[in-house]
N, CA, C and O of each residue as an XYZ file, in Angstrom:
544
protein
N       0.841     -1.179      0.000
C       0.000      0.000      0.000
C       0.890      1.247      0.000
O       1.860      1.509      0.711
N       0.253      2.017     -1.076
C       1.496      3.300     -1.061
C       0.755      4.005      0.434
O      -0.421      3.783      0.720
N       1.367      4.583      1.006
C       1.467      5.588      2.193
C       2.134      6.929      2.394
O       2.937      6.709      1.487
N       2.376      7.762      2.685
C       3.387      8.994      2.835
C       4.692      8.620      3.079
O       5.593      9.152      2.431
N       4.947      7.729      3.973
C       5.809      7.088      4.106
C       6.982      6.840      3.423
O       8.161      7.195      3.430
N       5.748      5.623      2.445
C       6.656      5.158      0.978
C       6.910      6.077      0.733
O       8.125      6.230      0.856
N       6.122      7.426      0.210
C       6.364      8.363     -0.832
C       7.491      9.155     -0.470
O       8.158      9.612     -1.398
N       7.848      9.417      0.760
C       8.963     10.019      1.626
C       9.877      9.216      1.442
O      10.978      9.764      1.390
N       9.888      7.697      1.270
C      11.341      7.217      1.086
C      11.542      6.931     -0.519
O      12.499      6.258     -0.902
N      10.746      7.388     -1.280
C      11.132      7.656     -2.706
C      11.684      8.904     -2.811
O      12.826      8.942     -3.268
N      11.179      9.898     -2.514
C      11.424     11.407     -2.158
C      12.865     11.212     -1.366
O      13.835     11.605     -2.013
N      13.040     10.860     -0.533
C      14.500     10.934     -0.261
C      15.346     10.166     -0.780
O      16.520     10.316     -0.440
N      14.989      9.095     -1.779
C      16.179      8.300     -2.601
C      16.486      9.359     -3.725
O      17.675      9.475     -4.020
N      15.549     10.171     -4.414
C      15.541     10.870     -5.513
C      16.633     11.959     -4.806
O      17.773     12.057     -5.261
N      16.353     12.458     -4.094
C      17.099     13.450     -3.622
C      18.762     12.807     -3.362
O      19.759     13.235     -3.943
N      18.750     12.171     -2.784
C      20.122     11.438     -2.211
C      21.038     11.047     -3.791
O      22.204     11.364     -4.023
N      20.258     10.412     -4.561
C      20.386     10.186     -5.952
C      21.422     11.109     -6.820
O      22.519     10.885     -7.333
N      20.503     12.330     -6.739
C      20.733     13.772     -7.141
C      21.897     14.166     -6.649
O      22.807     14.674     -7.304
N      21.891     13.850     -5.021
C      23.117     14.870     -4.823
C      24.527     13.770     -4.584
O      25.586     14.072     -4.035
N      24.146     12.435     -5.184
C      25.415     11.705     -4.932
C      26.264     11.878     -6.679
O      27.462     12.041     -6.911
N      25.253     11.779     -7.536
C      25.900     12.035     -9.096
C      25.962     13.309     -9.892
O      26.480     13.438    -11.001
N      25.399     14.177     -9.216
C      25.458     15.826     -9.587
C      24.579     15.710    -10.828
O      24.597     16.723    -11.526
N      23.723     14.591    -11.316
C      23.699     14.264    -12.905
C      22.335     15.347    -13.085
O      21.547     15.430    -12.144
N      22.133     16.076    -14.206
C      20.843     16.156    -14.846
C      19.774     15.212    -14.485
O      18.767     15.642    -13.923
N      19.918     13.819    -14.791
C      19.271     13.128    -15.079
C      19.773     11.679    -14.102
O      20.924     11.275    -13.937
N      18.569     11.131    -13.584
C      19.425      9.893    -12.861
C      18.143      8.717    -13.567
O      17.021      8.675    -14.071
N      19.520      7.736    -13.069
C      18.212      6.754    -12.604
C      17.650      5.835    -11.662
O      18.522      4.984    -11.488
N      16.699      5.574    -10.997
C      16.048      4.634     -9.606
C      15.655      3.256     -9.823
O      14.523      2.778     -9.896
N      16.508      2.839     -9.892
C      15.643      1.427    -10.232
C      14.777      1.302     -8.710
O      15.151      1.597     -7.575
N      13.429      0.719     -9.222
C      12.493      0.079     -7.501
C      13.979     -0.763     -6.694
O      14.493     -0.287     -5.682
N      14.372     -1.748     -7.207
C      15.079     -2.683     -6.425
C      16.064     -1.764     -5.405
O      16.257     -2.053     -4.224
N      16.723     -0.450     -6.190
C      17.292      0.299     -5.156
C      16.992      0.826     -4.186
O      17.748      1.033     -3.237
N      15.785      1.145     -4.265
C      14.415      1.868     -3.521
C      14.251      0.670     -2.103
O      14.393      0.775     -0.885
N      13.845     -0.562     -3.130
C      13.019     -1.235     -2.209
C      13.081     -2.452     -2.332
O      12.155     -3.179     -2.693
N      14.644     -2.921     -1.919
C      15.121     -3.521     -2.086
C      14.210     -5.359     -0.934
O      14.261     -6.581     -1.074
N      13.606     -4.481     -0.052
C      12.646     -5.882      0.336
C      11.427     -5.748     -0.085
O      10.619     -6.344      0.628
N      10.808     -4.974     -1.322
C      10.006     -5.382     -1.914
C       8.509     -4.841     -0.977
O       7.425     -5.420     -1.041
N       8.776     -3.710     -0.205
C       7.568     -3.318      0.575
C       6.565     -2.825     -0.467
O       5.414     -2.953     -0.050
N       6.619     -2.458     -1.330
C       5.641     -2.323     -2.097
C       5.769     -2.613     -3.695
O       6.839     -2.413     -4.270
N       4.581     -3.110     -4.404
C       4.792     -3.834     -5.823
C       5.742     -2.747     -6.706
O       6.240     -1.696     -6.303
N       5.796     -3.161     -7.611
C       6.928     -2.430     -8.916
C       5.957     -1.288     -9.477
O       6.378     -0.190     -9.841
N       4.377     -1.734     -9.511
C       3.420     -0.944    -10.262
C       3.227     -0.195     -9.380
O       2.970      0.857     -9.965
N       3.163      0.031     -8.091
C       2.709      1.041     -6.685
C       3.879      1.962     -7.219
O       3.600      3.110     -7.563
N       5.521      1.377     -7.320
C       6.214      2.277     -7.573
C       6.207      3.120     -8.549
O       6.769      4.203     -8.384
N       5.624      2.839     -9.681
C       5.717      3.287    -10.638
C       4.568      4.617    -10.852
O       4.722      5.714    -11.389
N       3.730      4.178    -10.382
C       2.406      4.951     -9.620
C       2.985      6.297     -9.202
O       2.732      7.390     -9.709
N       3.967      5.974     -7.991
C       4.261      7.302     -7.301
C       5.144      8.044     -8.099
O       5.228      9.249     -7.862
N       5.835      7.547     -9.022
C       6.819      7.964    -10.013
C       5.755      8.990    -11.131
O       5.769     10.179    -11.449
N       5.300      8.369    -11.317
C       3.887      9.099    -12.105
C       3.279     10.409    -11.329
O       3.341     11.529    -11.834
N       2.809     10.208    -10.318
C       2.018     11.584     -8.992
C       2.925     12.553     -8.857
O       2.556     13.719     -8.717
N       4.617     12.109     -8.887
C       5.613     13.158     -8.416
C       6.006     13.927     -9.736
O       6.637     14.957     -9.497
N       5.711     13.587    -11.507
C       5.941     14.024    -12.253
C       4.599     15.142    -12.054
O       4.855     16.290    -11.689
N       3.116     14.705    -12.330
C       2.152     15.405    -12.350
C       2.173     16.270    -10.856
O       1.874     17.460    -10.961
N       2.382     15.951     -9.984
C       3.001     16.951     -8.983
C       3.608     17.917     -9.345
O       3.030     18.982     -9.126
N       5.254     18.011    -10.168
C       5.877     18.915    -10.244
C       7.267     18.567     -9.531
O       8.207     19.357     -9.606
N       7.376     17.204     -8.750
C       8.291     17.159     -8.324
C       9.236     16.785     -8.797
O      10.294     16.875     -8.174
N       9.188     16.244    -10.042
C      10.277     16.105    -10.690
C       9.807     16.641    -12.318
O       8.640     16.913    -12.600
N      10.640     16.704    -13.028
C      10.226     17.590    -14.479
C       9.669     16.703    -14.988
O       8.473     16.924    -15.177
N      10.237     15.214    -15.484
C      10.055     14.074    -16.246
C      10.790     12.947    -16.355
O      12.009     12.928    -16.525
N       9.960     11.848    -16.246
C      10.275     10.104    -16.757
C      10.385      9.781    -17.524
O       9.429      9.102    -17.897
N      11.621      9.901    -18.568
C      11.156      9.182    -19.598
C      11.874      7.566    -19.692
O      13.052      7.245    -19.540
N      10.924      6.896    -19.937
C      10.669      5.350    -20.079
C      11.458      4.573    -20.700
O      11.104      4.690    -21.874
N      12.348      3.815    -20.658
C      12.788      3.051    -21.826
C      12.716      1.340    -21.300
O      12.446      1.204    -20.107
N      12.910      0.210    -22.006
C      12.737     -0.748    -21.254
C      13.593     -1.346    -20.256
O      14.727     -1.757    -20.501
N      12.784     -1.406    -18.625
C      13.541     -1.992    -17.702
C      13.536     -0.582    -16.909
O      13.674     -0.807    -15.707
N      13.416      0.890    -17.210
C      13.862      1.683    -16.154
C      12.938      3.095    -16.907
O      12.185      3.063    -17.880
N      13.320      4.231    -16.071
C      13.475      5.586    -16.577
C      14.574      6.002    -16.241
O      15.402      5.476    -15.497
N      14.625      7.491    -17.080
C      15.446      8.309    -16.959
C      14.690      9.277    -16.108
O      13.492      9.385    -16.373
N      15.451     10.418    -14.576
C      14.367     10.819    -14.055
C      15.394     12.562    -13.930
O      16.565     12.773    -13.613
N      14.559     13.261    -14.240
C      14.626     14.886    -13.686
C      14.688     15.563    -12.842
O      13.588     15.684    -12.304
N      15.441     16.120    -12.394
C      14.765     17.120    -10.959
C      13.972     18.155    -11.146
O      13.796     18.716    -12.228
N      13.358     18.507     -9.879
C      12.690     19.659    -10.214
C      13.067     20.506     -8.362
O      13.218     19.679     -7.462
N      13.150     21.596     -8.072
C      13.469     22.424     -7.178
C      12.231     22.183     -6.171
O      12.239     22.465     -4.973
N      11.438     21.751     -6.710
C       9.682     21.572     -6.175
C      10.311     20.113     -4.951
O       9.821     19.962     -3.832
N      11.302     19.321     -5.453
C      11.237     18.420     -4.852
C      11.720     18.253     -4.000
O      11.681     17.185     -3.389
N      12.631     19.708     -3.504
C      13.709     19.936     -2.343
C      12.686     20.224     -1.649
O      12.377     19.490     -0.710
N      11.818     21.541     -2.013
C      10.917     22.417     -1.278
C      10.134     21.054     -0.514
O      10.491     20.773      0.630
N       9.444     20.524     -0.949
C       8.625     19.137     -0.639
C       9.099     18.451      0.649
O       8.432     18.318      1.675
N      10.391     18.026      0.426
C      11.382     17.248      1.653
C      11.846     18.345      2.425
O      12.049     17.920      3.562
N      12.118     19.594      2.346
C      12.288     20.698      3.300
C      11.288     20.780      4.548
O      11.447     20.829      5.768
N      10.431     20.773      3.878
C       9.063     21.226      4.562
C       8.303     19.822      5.018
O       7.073     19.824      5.065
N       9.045     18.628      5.352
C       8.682     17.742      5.948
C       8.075     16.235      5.176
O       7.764     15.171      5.711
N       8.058     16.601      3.854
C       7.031     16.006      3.163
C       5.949     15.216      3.152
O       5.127     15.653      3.958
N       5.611     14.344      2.658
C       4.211     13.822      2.222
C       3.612     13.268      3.981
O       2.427     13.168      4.298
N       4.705     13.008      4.811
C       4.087     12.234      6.203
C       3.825     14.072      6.769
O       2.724     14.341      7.251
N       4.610     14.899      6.685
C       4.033     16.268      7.213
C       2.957     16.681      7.011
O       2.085     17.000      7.820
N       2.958     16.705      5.412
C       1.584     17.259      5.025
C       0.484     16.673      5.656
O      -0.082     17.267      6.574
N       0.057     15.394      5.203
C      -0.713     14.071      5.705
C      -1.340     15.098      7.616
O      -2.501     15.329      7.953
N      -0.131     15.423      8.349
C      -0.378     15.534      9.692
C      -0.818     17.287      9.457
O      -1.647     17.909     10.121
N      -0.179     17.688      8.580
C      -1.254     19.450      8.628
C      -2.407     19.013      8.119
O      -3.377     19.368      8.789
N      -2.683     18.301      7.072
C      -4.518     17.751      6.949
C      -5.126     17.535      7.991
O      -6.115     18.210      8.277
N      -4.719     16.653      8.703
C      -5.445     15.766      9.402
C      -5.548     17.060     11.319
O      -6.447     16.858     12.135
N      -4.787     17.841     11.473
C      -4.852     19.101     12.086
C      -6.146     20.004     11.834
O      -7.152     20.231     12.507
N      -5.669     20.448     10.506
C      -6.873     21.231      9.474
C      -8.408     20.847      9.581
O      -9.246     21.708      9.852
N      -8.676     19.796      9.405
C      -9.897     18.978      9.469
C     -10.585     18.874     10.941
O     -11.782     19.084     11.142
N      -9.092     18.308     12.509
C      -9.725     18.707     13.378
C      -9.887     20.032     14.140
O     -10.353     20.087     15.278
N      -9.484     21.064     13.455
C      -9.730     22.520     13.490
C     -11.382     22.381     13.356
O     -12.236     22.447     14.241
N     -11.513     22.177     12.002
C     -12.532     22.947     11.279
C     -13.747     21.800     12.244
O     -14.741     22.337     12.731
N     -13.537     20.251     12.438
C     -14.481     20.190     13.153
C     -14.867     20.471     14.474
O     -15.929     20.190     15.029
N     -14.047     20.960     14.840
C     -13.671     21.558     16.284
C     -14.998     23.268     16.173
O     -15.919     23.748     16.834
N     -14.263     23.552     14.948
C     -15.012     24.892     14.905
C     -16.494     24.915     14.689
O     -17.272     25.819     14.995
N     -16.794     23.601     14.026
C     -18.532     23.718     13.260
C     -18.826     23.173     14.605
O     -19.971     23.510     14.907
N     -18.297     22.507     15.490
C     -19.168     22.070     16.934
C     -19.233     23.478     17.738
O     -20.289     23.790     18.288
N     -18.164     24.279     17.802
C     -18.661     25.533     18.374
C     -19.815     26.769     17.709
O     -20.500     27.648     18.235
N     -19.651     26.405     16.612
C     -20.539     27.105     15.929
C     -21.930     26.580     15.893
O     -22.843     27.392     15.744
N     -22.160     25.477     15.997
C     -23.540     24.742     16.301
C     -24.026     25.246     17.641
O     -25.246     25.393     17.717
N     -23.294     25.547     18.739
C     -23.625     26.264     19.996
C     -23.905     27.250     20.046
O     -24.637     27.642     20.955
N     -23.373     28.181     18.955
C     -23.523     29.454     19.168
C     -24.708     30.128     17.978
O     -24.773     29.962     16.760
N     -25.711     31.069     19.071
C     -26.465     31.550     17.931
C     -26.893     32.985     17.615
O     -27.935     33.466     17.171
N     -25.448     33.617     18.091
C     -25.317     34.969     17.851
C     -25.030     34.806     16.000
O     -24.506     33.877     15.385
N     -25.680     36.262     15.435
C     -25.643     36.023     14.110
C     -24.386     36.324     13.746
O     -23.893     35.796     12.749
N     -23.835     37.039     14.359
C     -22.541     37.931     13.798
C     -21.463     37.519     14.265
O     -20.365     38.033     14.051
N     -21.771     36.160     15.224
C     -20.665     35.435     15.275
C     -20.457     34.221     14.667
O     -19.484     33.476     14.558
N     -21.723     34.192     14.254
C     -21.896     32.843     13.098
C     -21.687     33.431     11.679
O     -21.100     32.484     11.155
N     -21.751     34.045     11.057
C     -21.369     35.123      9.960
C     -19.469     35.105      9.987
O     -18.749     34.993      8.995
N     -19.072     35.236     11.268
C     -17.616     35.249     11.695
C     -17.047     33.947     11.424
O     -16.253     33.814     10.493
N     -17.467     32.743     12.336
C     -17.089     31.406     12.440
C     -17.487     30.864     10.697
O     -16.729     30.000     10.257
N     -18.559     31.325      9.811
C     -18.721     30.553      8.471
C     -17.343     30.918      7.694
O     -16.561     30.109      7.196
N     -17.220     32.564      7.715
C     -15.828     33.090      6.843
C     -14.329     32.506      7.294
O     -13.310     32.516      6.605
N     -14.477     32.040      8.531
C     -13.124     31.388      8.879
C     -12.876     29.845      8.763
O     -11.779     29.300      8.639
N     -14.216     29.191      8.832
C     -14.007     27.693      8.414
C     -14.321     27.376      7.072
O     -14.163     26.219      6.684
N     -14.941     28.659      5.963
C     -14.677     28.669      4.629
C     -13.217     28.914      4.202
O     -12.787     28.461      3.141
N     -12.470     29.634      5.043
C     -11.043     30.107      4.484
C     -10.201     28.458      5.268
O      -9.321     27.824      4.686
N     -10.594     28.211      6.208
C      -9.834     26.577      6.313
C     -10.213     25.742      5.100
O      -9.352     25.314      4.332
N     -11.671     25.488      4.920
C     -11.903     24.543      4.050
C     -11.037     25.025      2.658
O     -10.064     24.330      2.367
N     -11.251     25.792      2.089
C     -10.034     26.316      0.908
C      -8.830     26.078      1.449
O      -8.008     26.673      0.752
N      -8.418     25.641      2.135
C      -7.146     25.431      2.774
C      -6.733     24.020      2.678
O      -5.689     23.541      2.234
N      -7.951     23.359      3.276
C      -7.790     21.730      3.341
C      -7.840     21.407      1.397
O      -7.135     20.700      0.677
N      -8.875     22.203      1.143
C      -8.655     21.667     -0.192
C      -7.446     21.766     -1.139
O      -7.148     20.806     -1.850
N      -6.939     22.599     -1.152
C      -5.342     23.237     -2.050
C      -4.874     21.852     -1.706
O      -4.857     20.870     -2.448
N      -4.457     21.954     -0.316
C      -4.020     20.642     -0.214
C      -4.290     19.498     -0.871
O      -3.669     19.102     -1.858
N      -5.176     18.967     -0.366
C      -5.618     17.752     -1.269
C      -5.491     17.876     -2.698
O      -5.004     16.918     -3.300
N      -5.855     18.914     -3.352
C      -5.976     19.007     -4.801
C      -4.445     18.479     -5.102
O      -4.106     17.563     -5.851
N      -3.556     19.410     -4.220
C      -2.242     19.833     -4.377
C      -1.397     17.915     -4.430
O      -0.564     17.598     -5.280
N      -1.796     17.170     -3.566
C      -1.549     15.613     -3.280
C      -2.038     14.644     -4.579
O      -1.396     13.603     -4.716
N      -2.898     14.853     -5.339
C      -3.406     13.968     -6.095
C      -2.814     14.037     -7.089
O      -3.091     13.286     -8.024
């Protein structure tokens, strides 16, 4: 099962990759990755796919048995900032914010503080969403 996890220890092979051959261009074989086989060849290939349409890397291109893989600056920023297991834990924060907030707001039935509490758990929910959009 892919997880943040996995995706964090692809994310840091790519990176490690990068800065062991200085190359343009590298390449990952899964077996280097994952070498006991925690997740299938097609899961890998999967996340190899999400991190191109992500942005985290420029491009895969395919030949038989491997790719050739790109960097992209997106993919430092990503592992800087904690990556995919970070994010995962600001969602899952975000969400118990906002339900935190609609239970106080169900209590309360001042108008102008319910007018208050809708504009601030509309500006979370646009929040939770970027995210998510931003993951898929």
């Amino acid at each position: 099962m892919i997880t943040p996890a996995i995706k964090d220890k692809v994310l840091a092979a790519l990176i490690a990759e990068f800065e062991n051959t200085g190359e343009e261009y590298i390449e990952l074989p899964y077996p280097s990755v994952f070498p006991d086989c925690e997740i299938t060849l097609a899961e890998y290939d999967s996340i190899i796919d999400q991190f191109q349409r992500m942005g985290i890397i420029k491009e895969a291109k395919g030949y038989f048995g491997g790719c050739l893989i790109r960097r992209s600056a997106d993919m430092y920023d990503l592992h800087s900032h904690g990556g995919f297991a970070a994010q995962e834990l600001i969602l899952r924060a975000n969400l118990e914010k906002l339900g935190y907030e609609l239970d106080e707001l169900s209590k309360d039935t001042r108008l102008s503080d319910i007018a208050q509490k809708l504009s601030a758990t509309a500006s979370l929910i646009e929040v939770v969403g970027n995210i998510i959009i931003n993951n898929k």
